[in-house]
C-alpha positions in Angstrom: 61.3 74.8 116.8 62.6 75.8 120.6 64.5 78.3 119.1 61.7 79.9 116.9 59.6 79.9 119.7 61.8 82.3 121.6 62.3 84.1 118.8 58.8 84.3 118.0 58.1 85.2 121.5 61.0 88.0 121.9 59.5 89.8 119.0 55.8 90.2 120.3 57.1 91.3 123.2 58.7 94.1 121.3 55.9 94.7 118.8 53.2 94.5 121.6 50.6 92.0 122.7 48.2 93.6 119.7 50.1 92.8 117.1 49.1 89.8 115.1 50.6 87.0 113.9 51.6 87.6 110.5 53.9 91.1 111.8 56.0 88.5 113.6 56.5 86.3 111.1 57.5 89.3 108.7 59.8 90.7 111.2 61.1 86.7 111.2 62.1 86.8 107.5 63.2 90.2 107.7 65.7 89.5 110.3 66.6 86.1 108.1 67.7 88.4 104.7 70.2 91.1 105.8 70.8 93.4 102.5 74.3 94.0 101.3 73.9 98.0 101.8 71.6 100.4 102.7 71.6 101.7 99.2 70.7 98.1 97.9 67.4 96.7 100.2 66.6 94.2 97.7 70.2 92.3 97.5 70.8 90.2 100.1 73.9 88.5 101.7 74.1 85.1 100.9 76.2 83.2 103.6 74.0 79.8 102.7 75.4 79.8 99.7 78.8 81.0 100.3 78.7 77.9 103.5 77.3 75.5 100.5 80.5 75.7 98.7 83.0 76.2 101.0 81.7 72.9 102.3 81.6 70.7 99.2 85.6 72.3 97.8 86.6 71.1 101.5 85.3 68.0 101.4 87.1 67.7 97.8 90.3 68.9 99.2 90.4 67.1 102.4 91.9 69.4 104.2 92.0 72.3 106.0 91.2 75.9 104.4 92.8 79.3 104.8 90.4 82.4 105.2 91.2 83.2 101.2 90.6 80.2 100.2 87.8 80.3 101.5 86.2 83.2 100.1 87.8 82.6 97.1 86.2 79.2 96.7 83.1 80.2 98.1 82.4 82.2 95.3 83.5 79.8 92.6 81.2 79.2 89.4 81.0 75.4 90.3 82.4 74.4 93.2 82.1 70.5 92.7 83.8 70.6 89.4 86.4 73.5 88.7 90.2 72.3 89.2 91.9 74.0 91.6 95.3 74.2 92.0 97.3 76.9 93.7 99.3 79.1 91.4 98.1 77.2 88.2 94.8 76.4 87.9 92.6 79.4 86.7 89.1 80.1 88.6 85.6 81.2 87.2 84.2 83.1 89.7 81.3 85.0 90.5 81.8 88.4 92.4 79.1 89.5 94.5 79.7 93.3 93.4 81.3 95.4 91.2 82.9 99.1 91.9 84.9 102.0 89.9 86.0 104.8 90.2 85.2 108.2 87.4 88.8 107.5 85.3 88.8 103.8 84.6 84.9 104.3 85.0 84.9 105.7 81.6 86.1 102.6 79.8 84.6 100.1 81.7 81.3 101.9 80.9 81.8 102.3 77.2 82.7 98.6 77.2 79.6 97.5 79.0 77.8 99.1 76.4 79.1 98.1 73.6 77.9 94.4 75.2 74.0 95.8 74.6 73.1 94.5 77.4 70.1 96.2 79.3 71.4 96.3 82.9 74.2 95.1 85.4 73.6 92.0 86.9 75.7 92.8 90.0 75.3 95.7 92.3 77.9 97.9 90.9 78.6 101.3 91.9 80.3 104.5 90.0 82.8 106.9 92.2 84.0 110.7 91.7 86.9 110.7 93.2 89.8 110.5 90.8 89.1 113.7 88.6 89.8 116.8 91.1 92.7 118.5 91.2 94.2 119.9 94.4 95.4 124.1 94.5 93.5 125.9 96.8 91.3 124.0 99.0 88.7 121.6 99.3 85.6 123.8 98.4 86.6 125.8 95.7 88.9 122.7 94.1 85.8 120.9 94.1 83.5 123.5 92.0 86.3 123.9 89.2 86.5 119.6 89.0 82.6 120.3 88.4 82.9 122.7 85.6 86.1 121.2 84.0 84.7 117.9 83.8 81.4 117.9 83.6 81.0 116.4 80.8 82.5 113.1 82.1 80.3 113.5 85.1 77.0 113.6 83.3 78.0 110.7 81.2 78.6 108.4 83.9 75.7 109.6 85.8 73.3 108.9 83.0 75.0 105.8 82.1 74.6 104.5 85.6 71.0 105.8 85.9 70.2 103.9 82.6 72.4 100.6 83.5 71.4 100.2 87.0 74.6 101.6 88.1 75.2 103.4 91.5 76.4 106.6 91.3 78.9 109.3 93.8 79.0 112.5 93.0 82.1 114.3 93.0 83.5 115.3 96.2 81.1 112.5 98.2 84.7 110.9 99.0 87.1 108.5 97.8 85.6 105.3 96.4 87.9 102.6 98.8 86.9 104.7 102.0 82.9 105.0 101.0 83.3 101.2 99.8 84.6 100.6 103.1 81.8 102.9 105.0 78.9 101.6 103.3 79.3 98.3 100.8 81.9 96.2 102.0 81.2 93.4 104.6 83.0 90.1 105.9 82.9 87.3 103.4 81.8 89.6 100.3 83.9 89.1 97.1 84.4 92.6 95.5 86.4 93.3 92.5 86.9 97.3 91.6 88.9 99.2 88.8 91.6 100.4 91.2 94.8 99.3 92.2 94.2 99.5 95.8 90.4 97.8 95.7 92.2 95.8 98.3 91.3 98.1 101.0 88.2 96.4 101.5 90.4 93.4 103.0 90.5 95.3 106.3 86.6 94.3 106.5 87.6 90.6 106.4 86.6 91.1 102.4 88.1 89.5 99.3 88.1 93.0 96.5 90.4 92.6 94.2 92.1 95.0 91.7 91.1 94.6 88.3 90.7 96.5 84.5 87.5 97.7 83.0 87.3 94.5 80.7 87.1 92.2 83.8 84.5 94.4 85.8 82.4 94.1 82.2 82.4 90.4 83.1 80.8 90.6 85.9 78.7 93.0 85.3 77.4 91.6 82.3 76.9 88.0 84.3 80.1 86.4 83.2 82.1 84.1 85.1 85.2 86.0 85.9 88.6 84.4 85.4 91.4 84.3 88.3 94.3 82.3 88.4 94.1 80.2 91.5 96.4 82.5 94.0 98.8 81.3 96.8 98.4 82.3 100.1 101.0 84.4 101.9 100.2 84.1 105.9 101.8 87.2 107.4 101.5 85.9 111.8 101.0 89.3 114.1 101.9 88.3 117.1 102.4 90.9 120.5 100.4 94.3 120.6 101.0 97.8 118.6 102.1 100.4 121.1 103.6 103.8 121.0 104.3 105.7 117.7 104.1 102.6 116.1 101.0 102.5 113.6 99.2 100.3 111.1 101.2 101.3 108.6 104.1 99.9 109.5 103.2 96.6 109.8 102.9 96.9 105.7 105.9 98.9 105.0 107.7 96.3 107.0 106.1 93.8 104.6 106.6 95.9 101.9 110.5 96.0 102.6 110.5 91.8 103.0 108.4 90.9 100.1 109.6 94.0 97.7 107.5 95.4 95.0 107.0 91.6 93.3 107.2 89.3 96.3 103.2 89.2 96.2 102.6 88.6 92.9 100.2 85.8 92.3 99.1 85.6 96.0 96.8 86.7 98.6 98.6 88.0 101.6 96.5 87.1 104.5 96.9 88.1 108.2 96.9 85.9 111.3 97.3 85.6 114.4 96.9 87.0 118.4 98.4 90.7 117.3 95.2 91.1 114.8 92.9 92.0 117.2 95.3 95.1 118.6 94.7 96.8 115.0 91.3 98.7 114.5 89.1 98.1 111.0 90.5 101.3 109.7 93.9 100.1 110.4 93.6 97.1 108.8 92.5 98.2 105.9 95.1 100.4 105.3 97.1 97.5 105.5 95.4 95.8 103.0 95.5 99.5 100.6 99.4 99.4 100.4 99.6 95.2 99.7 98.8 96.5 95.8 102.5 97.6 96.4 104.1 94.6 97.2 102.4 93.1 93.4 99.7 90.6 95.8 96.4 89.8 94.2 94.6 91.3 97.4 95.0 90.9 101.2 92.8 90.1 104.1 92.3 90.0 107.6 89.9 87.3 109.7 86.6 88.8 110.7 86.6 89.8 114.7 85.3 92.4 117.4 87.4 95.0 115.6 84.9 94.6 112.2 81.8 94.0 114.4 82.4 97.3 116.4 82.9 99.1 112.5 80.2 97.6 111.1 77.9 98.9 114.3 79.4 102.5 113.9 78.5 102.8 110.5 75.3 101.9 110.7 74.9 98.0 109.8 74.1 96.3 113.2 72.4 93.7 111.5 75.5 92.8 109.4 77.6 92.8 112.2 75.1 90.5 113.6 74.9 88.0 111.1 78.8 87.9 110.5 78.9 87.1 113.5 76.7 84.1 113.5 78.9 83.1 110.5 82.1 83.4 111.8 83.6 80.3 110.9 83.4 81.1 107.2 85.3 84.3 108.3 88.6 83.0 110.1 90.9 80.6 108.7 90.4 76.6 109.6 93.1 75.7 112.2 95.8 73.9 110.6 95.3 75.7 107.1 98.4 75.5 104.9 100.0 78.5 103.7 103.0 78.9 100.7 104.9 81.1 102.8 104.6 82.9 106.3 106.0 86.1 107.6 106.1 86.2 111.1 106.0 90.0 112.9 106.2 91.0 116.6 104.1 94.0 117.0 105.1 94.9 120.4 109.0 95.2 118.6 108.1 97.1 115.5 109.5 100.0 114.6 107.4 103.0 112.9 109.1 103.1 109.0 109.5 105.5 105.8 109.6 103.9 102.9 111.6 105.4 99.7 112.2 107.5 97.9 111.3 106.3 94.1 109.6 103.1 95.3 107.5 102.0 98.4 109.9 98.7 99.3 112.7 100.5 100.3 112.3 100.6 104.0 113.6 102.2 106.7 112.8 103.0 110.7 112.7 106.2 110.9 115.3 106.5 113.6 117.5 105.9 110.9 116.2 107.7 107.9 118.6 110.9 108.9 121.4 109.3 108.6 120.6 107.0 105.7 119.2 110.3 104.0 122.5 112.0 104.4 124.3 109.4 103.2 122.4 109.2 99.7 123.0 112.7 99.3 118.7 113.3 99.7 117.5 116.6 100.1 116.9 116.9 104.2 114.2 119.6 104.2 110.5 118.4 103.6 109.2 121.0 101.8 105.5 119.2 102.2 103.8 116.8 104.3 100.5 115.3 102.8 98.3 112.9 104.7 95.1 111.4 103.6 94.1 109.3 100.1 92.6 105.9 100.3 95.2 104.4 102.3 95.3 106.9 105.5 92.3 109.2 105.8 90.1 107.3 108.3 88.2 109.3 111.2 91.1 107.5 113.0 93.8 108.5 111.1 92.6 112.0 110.9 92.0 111.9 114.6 95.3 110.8 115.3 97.5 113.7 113.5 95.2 116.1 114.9 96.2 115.0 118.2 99.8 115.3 117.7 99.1 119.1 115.8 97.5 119.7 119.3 100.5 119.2 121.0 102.7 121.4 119.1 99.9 124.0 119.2 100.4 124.3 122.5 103.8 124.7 122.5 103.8 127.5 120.4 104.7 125.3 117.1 103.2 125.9 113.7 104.2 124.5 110.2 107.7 124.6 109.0 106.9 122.8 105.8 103.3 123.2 103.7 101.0 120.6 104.8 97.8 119.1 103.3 95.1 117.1 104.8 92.7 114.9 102.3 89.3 113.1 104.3 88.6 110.3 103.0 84.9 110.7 102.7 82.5 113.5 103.1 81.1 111.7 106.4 84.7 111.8 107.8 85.2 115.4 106.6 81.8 116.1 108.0 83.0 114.4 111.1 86.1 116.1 111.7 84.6 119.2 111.7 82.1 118.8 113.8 84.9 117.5 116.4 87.0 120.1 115.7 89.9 118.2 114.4 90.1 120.0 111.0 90.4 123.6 113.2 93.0 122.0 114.7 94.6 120.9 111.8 94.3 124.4 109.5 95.2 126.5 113.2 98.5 124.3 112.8 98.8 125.2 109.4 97.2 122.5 107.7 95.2 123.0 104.1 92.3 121.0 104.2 91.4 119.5 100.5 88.6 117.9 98.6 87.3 114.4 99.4 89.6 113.2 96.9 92.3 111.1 95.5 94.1 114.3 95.3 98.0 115.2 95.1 98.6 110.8 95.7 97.7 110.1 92.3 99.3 113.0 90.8 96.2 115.7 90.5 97.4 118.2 92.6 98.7 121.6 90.9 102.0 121.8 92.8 103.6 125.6 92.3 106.1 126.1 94.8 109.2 124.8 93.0 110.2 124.3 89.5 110.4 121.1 87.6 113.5 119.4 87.8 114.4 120.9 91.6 115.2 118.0 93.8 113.3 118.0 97.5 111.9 116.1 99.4 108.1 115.3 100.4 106.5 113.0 103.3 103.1 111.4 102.5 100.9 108.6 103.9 100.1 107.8 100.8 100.7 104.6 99.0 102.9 105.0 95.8 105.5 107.3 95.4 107.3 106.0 92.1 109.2 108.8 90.0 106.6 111.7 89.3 103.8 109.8 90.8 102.3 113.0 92.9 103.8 116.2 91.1 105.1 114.8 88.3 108.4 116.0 89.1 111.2 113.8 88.3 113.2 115.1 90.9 110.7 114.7 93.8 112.1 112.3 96.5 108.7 110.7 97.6 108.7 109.0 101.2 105.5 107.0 102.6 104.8 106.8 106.3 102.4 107.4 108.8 100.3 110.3 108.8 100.9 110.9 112.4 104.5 112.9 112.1 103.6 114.9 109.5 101.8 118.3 110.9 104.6 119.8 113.1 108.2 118.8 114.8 110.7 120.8 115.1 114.0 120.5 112.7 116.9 118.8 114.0 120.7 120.3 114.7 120.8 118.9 111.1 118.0 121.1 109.8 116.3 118.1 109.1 112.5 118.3 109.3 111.4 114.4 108.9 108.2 114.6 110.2 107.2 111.7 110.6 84.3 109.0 75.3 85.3 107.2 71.7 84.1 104.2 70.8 86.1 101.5 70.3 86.8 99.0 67.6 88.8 95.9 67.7 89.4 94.0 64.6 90.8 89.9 65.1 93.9 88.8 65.0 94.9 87.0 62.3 96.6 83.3 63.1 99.8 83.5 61.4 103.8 84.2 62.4 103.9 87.9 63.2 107.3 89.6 61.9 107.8 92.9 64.2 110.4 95.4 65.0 111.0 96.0 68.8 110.5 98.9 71.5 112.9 97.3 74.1 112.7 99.4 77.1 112.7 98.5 81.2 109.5 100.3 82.5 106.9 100.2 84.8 103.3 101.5 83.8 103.2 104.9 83.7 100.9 106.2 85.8 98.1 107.9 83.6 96.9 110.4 86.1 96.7 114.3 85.9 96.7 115.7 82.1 96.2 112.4 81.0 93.0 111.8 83.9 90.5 113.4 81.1 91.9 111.2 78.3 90.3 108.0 80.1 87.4 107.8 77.7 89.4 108.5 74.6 91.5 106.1 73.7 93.5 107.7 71.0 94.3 110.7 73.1 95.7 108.6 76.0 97.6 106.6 73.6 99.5 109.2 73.4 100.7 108.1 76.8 102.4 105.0 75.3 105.1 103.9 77.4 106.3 107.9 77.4 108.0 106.9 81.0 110.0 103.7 79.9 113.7 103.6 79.4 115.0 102.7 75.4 117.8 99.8 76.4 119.7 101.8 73.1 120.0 105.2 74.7 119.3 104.8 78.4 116.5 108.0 77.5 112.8 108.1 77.7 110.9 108.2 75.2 113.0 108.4 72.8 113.6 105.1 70.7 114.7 104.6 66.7 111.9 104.5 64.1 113.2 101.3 62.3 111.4 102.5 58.8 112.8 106.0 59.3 116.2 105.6 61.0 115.2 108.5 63.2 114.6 108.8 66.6 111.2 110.1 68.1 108.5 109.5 71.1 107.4 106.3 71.9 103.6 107.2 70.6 104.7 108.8 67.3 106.6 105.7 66.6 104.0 103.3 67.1 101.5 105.5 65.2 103.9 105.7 62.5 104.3 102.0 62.4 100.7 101.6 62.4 100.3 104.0 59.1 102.2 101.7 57.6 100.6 98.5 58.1 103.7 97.3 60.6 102.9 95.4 63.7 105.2 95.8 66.4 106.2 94.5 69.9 107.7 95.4 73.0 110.8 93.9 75.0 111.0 94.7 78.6 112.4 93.5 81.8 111.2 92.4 84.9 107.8 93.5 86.8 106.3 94.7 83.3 102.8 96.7 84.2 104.0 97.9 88.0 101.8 100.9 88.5 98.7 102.7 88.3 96.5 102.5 84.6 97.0 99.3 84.1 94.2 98.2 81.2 95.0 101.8 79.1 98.4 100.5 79.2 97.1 97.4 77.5 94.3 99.1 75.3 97.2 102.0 74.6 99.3 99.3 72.0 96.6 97.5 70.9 95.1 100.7 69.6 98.3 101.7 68.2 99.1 98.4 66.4 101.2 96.7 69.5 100.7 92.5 68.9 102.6 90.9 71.2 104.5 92.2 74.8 107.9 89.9 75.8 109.3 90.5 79.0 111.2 88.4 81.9 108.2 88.3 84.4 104.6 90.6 84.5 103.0 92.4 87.4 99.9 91.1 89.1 96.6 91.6 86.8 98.6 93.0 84.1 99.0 90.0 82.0 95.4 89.3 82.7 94.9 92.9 80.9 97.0 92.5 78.3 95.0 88.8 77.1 91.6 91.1 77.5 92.7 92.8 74.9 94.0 90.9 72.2 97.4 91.1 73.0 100.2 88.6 73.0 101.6 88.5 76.9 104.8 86.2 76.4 107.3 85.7 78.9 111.1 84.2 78.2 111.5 80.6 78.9 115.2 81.8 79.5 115.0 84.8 81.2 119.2 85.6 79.7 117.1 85.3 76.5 116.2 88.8 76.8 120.0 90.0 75.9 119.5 88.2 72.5 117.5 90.8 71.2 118.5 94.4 70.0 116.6 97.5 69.2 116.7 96.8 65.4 115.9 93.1 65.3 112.8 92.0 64.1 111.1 89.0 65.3 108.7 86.6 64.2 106.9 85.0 66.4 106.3 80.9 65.2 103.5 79.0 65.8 100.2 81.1 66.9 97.9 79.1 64.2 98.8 75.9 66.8 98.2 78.2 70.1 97.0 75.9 72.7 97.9 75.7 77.0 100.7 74.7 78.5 102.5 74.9 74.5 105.1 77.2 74.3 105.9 79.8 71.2 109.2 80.1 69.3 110.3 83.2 68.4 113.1 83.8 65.3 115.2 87.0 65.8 116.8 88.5 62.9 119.3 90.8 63.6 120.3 93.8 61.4 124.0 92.0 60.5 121.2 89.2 58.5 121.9 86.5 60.9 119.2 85.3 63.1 118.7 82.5 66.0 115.4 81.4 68.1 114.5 81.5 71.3 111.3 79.8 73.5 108.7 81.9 74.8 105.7 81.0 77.5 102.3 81.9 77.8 99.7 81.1 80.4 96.8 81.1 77.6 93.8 78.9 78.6 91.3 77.5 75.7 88.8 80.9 77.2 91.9 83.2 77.2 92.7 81.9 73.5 89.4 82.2 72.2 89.8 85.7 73.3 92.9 86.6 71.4 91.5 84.6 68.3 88.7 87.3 68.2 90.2 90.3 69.1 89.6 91.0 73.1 87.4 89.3 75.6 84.6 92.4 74.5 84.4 90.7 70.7 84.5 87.4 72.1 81.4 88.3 74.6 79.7 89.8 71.2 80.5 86.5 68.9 78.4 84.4 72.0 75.8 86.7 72.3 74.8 86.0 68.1 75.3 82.8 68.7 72.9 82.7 71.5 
């Protein structure tokens, strides 16, 4: 009562001794429900109900919690009776908001309404960002993504105005940074169709990576399903300091953990060297952990957040995280499954590649290790910006160093882009003159975009096949990813060293819509012929960016980047009905003509890489049933099971050399499908002789009712009749 009395009293002194009663007391519960986002005045944040459950799944678990945990748990679909288990257990969650970006938008969309439901019912938000090609420069780059897609732009703005769906025009910036500027917010659970959703982390946020089928869940009021995730602490201990960045405090990681050391877990960061890293920096952190296979990463809400949150324009979420900080920060004496301890004040700044973002090195050494490898030593371009790297900060930052060589007479040896992250940081940056800086240098400033990091960038100044070298502060630089160029040596780093330093004695300039239908399986042993290949996802972006809402066009996509185990060549395997050899896609088509289901066999890591759901809705459309591989990248399993596929791991991973490119296989027991139960499969090799093998699957009784009818999407449709 004391304490609404001084509130009370505070208040009429700032409305005045005229104003009545009733003002006060609406300025009282307007101060008590802070909305999520400016954009969204009528949903609030809901830290009663996030403290409710935290407080009975601790009391349950006697023991302390870590920051994921909980925010995980704080959102779960019933706190007092879901099991949870790390790294078995599976979650049903409910996710306070749901965003995507224009290319995986297109799915998720057409999925949503093929639910009939009226509206979302989560705030859920559409983003342009994904669809515009870089060649010339940000203005006129921008106009042709207008013309050449328009059509996919008026569909998802009319299906967001009809569906309650927010909705960024093209060029308004890239959906991580704008999710970061406006909707994320410490202790909000968040999942997005994008790999690096996990931005949002640096805001002391949970947003999580997921496919079109998933966001459909959520926004169509579903529990969504997570299997319950370790927890990775990573300690930061001492102070950042010199040319050392954010950045490399996750390509460090990234070198440690590799590309699937985080699968299955949360990576969250601790300890007294947090608070030297600013929001910005932190998030960028949190971008590159897609990269190292963890479910999402996160740091604990402190000054750093409450000064971004004031910036931006939400004071009064600042304010109230703040009065709920301990639901942000971990409980002392939390548990975690593994910790990585790193010393700030000693870290090095790093590059990481080329062909993969784990391979780390400082960059005092790169030189010599380049040299070694035989890697071309001249950068022909630096790029810096895309979701991970194109804060005000960030931008700030290489604009500072392209000052100094200005004023030493330097320009530009190499070409050099620059990508803001949003139009309020391109806005920003020219008001402060950084981007005059940047172009004086020799800098090309480009659309508020994705851009040349996932691969939309028109690259014309060498041929296809010419091996060079570029420097990025992007994210992923896998085979192809940016120019799809083969021959491309891709290195991550810092955006900091990439405008202008001069080359070395060794001349080497390191700077640093179709609808779709899905019919059900049917329950009995499935005889197949094999792709086997080792493969990553391939990454689905520039020609194939305006195939996202067709799916028989992308499918033409299928696996096209994978390596046939026969041949050691891409796309190229043996039609087993034929005895010829042809693409991937005309295969499977061919197979699927002629009424013959068909599997793939892969490696390790299956799924690693951007377009993860099309590369589960891409064999399903083409007749794929089952995928068996050693081990699966994060969410892609989970994609896979969404859409009516068979995700089978080998109980024996030496299993895998069993099986040749002409075997068939039949997989035993799928009319008995039930958890925990593995599968036999019978492999009948081409001389007529034939032996079995055990296969796993981490089916639950939703996950099966799923692949009994097809995909989650003809599942939701059996409840709703039946409702």
């Amino acid at each position: 009562m004391a304490t609404y009395c001084l509130t009370a009293a505070r208040l009429q002194l700032a409305l005045g001794q005229g104003a009545r009663r009733f003002h006060v007391a609406a300025a009282l519960n307007a101060k008590a429900k802070v909305a999520m986002s400016h954009f969204e005045p009528n949903s609030y944040i809901n830290y009663d109900k996030l403290r409710s459950n935290i407080d009975i799944v601790r009391k349950r678990l006697n023991r302390p919690l870590t920051l994921s945990e909980k925010i995980v748990y704080g959102h779960l679909d019933d706190p007092a009776g879901q099991e949870i288990v790390r790294g078995r257990t599976y979650l049903r969650l409910r996710p306070d908001r749901v965003a995507m970006q224009d290319a995986t938008a297109q799915m998720a969309m057409l999925q949503f309404i093929s639910s009939g439901l009226p509206k979302v019912a989560v705030p859920s938000t559409i983003h342009c960002d994904h669809l515009i090609e870089a060649q010339i420069g940000g203005a006129q780059d921008l106009q042709r993504a207008k013309e050449v897609n328009h059509e996919v732009y008026n569909f998802l703005a009319s299906a967001g105005a009809k569906y309650g769906v927010g909705f960024w025009k093209p060029g308004s910036g890239i959906i991580h940074q704008i999710i970061l500027e406006n909707y994320a917010y410490p202790g909000v659970m968040l999942i997005g169709t994008d790999s690096h959703t996990p931005n949002g982390g640096g805001l002391g946020c949970i947003c999580i990576g997921v496919g079109g089928a998933d966001a459909v869940d959520v926004m169509a009021g579903i529990p969504w399903e997570l299997k319950c995730p370790n927890v990775i602490g990573v300690k930061l201990t001492g102070t950042l300091a010199g040319w050392t960045s954010p950045k490399d405090v996750i390509l460090k990681v990234a070198g440690i953990l590799t590309v699937k050391g985080g699968t299955g877990a949360i990576v969250e960061y601790h300890g007294p060297g947090v608070d030297s890293i600013s929001c910005t920096g932190m998030a960028t952190i949190c971008n590159m952990g897609a990269e190292i296979g963890a479910t999402t990463s996160v740091f604990p809400f402190n000054h750093r957040m409450k000064t971004y949150l004031e910036k931006t324009g939400r004071g009064e979420i600042a304010a109230l995280a703040n009065e709920n900080q301990d639901l942000l920060v971990p409980d002392s004496g939390c548990n975690y499954d593994q910790i990585i301890e790193i010393n700030l004040s000693e870290l090095k700044p790093h590059i990481n590649g080329p062909f993969t973002p784990d391979l780390a090195h400082p960059v005092s050494d790169i030189g010599s290790v380049a040299e070694k490898n035989g890697w071309p030593l001249d950068v022909k371009v630096g790029l810096i910006g895309s979701c991970t790297n194109s804060s005000y900060e960030d931008m700030g930052r290489a604009a500072s160093l392209a000052k100094q060589a200005l004023d030493k007479g330097l320009k530009c040896k190499a070409q050099f882009t620059v990508t803001p992250g949003s139009e309020q940081i391109r806005a920003t940056i020219e008001r402060d003159g950084f981007a005059k800086v940047l172009r004086d240098v020799g800098g090309v400033v480009l659309a508020n975009a994705c851009g040349p990091c996932i691969g939309q960038w028109d690259r014309r100044d060498i041929k296809k096949g010419e091996k060079n070298t570029i420097v990025t502060s992007f994210n992923r630089n896998f085979t192809a990813r940016n120019d799809a160029n083969p021959a491309t040596h891709a290195f991550v780093t810092s955006p900091e060293p990439l405008p202008s330093q001069p080359p070395t004695e060794r001349s080497l300039n390191w700077c640093r819509p179709q609808e779709m239908s899905f019919l059900p399986v049917t329950l009995t042993q499935v005889r197949t012929p094999t792709m086997e290949t080792t493969l990553r996802t391939s990454d689905a972006a520039g020609p194939w960016l305006k195939f996202r809402g067709h799916l028989d066009n992308i499918s033409n996509n299928l696996l096209i980047g994978a390596v046939n185990i026969e041949n050691d060549a891409v796309n190229k395997i043996r039609n087993l009905l034929t005895g010829e050899f042809g693409g991937v896609p005309d295969v499977a088509r061919h197979y699927k003509k002629h009424n013959v289901s068909w599997v793939v066999v892969g490696d390790e890591n299956y799924g690693e890489g951007s377009s993860r759901e099309h590369a589960a809705l891409e064999p399903r459309h083409l007749g794929g049933r089952a995928i068996i591989v050693k081990s699966f990248a994060r969410i892609h399993e989970t994609n896979l099971k969404k859409q009516g596929l068979l995700p089978l791991t080998f109980s024996n991973p030496a299993d895998y050399d069993k099986i040749c490119p002409d075997d068939k296989i039949s997989i035993v027991g799928l009319k008995s499908l039930a958890p925990g139960k593995p599968l036999k499969a019978v492999i009948k090799h081409s001389d007529g002789s034939s032996e079995t093998i055990e296969l796993n699957h981490t089916f639950n009784e939703t996950q099966i009712e799923w692949f009994q009818a097809g995909s989650a999407l003809n599942r939701m449709k059996e409840l709703q009749k039946c409702a």
